[in-house]
N, C-alpha and C positions, 0 to 999 in steps of 0.2 A: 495567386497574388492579390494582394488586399491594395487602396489604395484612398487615398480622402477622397471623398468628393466636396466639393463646395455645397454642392446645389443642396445636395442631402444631409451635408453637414456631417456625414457618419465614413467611418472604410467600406468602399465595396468592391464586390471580388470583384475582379478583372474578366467579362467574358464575354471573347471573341465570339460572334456567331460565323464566320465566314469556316467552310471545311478544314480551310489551309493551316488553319490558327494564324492567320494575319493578326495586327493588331495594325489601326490605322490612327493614327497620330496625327494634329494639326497644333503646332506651337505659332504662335503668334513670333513674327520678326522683327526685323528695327526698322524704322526712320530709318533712311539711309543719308545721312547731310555731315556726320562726323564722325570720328572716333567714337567705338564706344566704350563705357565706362565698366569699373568693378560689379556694380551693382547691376545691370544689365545684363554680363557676366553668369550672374548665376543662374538664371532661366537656361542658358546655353548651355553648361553644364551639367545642369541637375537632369535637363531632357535627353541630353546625349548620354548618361548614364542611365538613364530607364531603359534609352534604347539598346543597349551595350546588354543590361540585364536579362529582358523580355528573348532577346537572340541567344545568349547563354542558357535562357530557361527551356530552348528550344521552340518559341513564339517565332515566327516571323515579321517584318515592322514594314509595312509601309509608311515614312515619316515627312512629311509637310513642313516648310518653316516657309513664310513668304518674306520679300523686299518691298517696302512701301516706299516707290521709288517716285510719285508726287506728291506733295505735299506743302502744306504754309513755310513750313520751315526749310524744306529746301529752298523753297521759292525764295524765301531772306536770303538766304545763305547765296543761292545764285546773285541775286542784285547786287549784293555786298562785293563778290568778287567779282562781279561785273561778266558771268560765262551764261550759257546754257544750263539751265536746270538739271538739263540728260548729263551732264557732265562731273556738275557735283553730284548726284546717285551714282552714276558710274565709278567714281573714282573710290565716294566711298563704300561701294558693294568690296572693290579691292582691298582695299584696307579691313575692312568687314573679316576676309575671307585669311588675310596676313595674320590676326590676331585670334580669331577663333580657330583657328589648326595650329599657332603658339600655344594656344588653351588643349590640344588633343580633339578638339571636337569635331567629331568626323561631318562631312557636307551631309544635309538632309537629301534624300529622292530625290527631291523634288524642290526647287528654290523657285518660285515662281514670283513676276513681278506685276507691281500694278499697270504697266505699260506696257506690257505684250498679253494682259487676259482685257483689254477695255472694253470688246465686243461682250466676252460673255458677263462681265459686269453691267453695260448696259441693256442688255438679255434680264439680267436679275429685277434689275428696275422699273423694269418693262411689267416685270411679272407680279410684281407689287402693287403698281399701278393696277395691273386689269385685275386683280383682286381685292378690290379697293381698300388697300392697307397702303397707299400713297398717294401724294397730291402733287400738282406741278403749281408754282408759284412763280411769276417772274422772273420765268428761266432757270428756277432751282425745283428742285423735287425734294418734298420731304416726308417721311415716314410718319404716319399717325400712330400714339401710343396709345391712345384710347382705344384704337379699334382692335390692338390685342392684349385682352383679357387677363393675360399673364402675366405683362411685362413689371418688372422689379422682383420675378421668382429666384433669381439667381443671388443678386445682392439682398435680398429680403428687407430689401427698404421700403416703405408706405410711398404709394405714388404723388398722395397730398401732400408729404413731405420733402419727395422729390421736384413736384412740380414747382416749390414753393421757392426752393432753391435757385431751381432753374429759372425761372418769373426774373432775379435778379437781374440775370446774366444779359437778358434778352433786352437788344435793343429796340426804341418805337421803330427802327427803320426793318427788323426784319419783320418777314411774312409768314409766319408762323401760325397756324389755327391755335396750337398748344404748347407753353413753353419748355414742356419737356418732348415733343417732336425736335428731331435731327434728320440732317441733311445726309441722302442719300446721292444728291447729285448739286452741284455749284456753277452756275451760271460764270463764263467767263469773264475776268477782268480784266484793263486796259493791260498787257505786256506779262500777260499769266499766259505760259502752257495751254490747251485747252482740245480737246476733241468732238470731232462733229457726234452727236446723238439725237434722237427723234424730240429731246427736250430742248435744243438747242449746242451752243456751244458750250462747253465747261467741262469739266472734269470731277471724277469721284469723292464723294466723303468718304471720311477714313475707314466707317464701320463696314460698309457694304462691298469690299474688297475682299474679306479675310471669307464671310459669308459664300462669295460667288466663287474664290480658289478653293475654298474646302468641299464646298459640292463638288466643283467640278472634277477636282483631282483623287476624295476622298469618299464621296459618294453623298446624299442624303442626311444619313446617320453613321458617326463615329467612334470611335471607343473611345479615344482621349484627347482632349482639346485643353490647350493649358497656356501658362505664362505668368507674370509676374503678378502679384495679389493687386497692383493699381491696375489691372486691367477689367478688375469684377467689374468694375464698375466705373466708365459707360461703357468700355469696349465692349466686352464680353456680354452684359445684359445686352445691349442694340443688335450683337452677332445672333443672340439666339429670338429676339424677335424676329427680324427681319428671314431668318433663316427659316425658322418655321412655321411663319404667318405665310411664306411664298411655299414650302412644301406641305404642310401638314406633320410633319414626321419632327420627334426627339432628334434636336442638332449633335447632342455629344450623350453618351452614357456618363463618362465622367468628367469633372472639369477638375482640374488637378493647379492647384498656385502656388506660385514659392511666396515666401515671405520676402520682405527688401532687407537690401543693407545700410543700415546705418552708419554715419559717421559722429562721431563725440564731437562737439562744436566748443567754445571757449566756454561758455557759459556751463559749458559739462550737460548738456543736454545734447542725448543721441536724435537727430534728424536722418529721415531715410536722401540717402546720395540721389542724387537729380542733377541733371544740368541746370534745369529753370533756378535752382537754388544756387546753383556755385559751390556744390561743395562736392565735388565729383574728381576722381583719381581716374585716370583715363587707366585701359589695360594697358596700354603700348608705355604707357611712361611708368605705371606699375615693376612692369615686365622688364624695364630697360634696368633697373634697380636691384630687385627679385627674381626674375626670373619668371620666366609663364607656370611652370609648373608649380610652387608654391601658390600662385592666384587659386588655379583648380584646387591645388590640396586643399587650401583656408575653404573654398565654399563648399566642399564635399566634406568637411570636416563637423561641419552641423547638419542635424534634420533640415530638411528641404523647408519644414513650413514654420521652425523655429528663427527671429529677427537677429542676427548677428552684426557686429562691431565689425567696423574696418581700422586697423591701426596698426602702425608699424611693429608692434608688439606682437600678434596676431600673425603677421605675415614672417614672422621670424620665427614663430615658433611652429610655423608650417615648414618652414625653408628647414629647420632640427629634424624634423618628422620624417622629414623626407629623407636626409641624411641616415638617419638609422634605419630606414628602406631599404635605400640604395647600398650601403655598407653593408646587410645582409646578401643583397642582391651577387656582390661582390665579392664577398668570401664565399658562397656559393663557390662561383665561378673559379674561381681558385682552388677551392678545394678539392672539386672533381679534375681541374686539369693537374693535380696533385696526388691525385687519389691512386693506388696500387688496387689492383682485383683481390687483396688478400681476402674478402669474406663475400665476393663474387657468385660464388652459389649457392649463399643461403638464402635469398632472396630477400625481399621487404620483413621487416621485422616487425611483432607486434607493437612494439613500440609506434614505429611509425606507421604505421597501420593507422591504428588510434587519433593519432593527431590529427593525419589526414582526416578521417569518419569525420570528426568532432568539431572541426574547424570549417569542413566543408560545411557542414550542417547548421550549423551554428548563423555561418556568412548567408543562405539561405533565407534561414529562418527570419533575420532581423531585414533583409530585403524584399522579402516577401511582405511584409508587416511594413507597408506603406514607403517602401523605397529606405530603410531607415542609411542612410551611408557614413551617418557619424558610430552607428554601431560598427557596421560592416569593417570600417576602418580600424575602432578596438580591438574587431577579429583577427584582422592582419598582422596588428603586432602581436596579437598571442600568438599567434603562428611565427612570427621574428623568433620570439622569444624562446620556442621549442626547436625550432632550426637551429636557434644560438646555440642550443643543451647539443643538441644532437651533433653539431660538428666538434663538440669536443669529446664526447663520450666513443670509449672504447668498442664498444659493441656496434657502432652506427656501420651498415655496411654503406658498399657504393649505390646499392639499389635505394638504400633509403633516403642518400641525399637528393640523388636524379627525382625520384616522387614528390618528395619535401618540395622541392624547388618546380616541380612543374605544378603542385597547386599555389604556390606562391606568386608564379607568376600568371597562374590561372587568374585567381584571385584579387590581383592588382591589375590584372588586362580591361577585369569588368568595369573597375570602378577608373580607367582610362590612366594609373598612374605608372609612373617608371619608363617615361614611353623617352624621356629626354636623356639620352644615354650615357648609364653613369658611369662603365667603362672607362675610365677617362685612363691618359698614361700617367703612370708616377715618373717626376722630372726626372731627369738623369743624376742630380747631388743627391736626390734621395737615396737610389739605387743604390750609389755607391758606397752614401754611407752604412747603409744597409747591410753592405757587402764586409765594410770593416767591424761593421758591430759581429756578423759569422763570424768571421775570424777571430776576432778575439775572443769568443764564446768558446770557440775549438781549442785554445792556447790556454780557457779558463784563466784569462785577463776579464774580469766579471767587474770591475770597477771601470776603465774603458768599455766595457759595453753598456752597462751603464750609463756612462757619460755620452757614450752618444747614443743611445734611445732617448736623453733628457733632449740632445740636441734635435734629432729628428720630430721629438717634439713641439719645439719651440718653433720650426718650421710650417706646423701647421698638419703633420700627420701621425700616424698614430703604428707603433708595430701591435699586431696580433698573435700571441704566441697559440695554437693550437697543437693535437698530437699530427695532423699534419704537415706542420712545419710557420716559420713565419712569415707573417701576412701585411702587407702594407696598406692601410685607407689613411684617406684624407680626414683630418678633423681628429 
């Protein structure tokens, strides 16, 4: 498996050095202070289907995501509603965990927080220090970027251009040797959080968190370190400073980003979704709308590193997509509890043979090639498509549909969809008219059945005539 890297700008293979074929993964997590949003979304997603994949391919995953459960903004967030800082992170790691398993997205290994690793984070600091790649300032500690040689490899931005930047930002009042030095530790403020460390009291900067859980839990050096494209850059550049100025050793092989989502603004210009902007769709009130599974469909529905639209347009035409998933899903399922052993021992037919070979390979091929899952997903309805053929075709035996349908559901396992069960019952007016439409088909009253296949229509479902009899979906 091939994969982008940032760093290199180019695909590189995928290789695990460990015997086990582990692959060890470290995705960067949320802020924990609020719901999160569409666009935040897709990181979760896009990484929970590699992991999905990498397991299918027969890799093993060990997978990382942390909670950055102090922080400026909880701190607002707590003052505002007048609680414990531990409170607002608590509630919303909760809500966290409500909406991302509404999304299908299985819990990482490991969820680790910035309040239960604060020792070996100030371990890390430590170790900074006595290599003198940090300084202690008026009770804050900060990373010198001059002293490694590297820093801006990752974003390939000139450090005089960054620095120049930075110079803005910086106030006469902080203590900074270099304006593009950051805080690895923050001296405590009047009615801030704060923990005892050999610098004093305070608590951690944002970058040197992600740093000290990924050694700890994922070792040195990693295979895949990833997250959203606004994290190249400062996160991800300060992560792998800091990370490998303290060991000497390549923090990640690959750094793998999604691109953001956009939302169309009045002006008709697409802005990437942000809180800090206001133009963010929460998942949860998404979801209340839509439905979770449409969310994942829309962002699986594009390459991971291609910029996509959020619009009601969009999430409708996921919510269709899905529909003709699940309607296959479901005649399936009908078919075979309909199905007679008439062609029972002839086994799989080349016909389906073929599909399978070709669709498996195919779905492969375009996921090996950088995770592609808006191909992956083309794959899948080519395969609807030939299921479709094949449950109406005379020859299909019962062996070929049971296969059909166990790489279909192979095939939509990986990429985490159909998990929202579309089983659902047909109402009881359906059935029944259902029932009269038989009958009068048997009495070859063909104008009443007629009329009410129009009716059953109008209702909102649909009859399916095949040679195993007829079939009721919604839609």
């Amino acid at each position: 498996m091939k994969l982008y890297d940032t760093m290199s700008k180019t695909k590189e293979e995928l290789l695990p050095n460990t015997k086990n074929k582990t692959v060890r993964i470290y995705a960067c997590g949320p802020t924990v202070y609020n719901l999160f949003h569409v666009g935040n979304a897709r990181p979760l997603c896009v990484f929970d289907v590699l992991r999905r994949y990498l397991k299918y391919r027969g890799y093993n995953v060990k997978y990382v995501q942390n909670f950055t459960d102090v922080d400026d903004k909880i701190i607002k967030k707590a003052a505002e509603l007048g609680v414990p800082a531990s409170e607002v992170s608590e509630n919303a790691i909760e809500e966290y965990f409500t909406d991302a398993r509404g999304l299908n997205v299985a819990d990482a290994d490991i969820h680790p927080k910035v309040t239960d690793n604060m020792d070996l984070i100030i371990n890390f600091i430590k170790t900074l220090i006595d290599k003198g790649f940090a300084y202690e300032k008026g009770g804050d500690v900060y990373f010198s970027t001059e002293k490694f040689v590297e820093y801006g490899k990752l974003s390939k931005m000139p450090l005089d251009e960054l620095r120049a930047g930075a110079s803005e930002r910086v106030s006469e009042s902080e203590l900074k040797h270099d304006p593009m030095d950051f805080a690895l530790w923050k001296a405590a403020k009047e009615g801030e959080p704060y923990w005892e460390s050999p610098f004093g009291q305070g608590r951690p900067g944002w970058h040197i968190e992600c740093s000290a859980m990924a050694r700890e839990y994922l070792g040195d050096t990693i295979d895949i370190h990833g997250g959203g494209a606004d994290l190249i850059f400062p996160h991800h550049e300060n992560e792998i400073a800091q990370s490998e100025a303290a060991t000497g050793k390549m923090l990640s092989k690959i750094w793998m980003h999604n691109e953001m989502v956009n939302v169309v603004a009045n002006d008709n210009i697409a802005k990437k979704m942000a809180k800090s902007a206001g133009n963010f769709f929460t998942v949860r009130n998404a979801a209340e709308v839509y439905g979770y599974e449409p969310i994942r469909f829309m962002l699986l529905a594009a390459h991971y590193r291609s910029k996509m639209n959020y619009s009601e347009e969009v999430i409708k035409s996921a919510q269709a997509s899905l529909e003709r998933l699940y309607n296959c899903k479901n005649t399936i399922k009908r078919v075979l509890e309909a199905k007679t052993d008439d062609n029972a021992g002839s086994g799989l037919s080349k016909f389906a043979e073929n599909i399978i070979q070709t669709c498996k390979n195919r779905f492969i091929k375009v996921m090996d090639d950088d995770l592609n899952t808006a191909d992956a997903i083309a794959v899948v309805f080519e395969l609807t498509r030939e299921i479709n053929k094949a449950l109406s075709a005379v020859e299909t035996t019962q062996a070929d549909i049971t296969a059909l349908s166990a790489l279909f559901k192979e095939l939509t396992g990986v990429l985490g969809l159909l998990y929202d069960n579309g089983d659902e019952d047909i109402p009881a007016e359906i059935l029944e008219l259902a029932d009269r439409r038989l009958a009068a088909r048997k009495e070859k009253n063909f104008a009443l059945a007629d009329q009410i296949r129009e009716e059953i229509t109008n209702l909102g479902f649909t009859i399916e005539e095949t040679r195993q009899g007829a079939f009721i979906r919604r839609g």
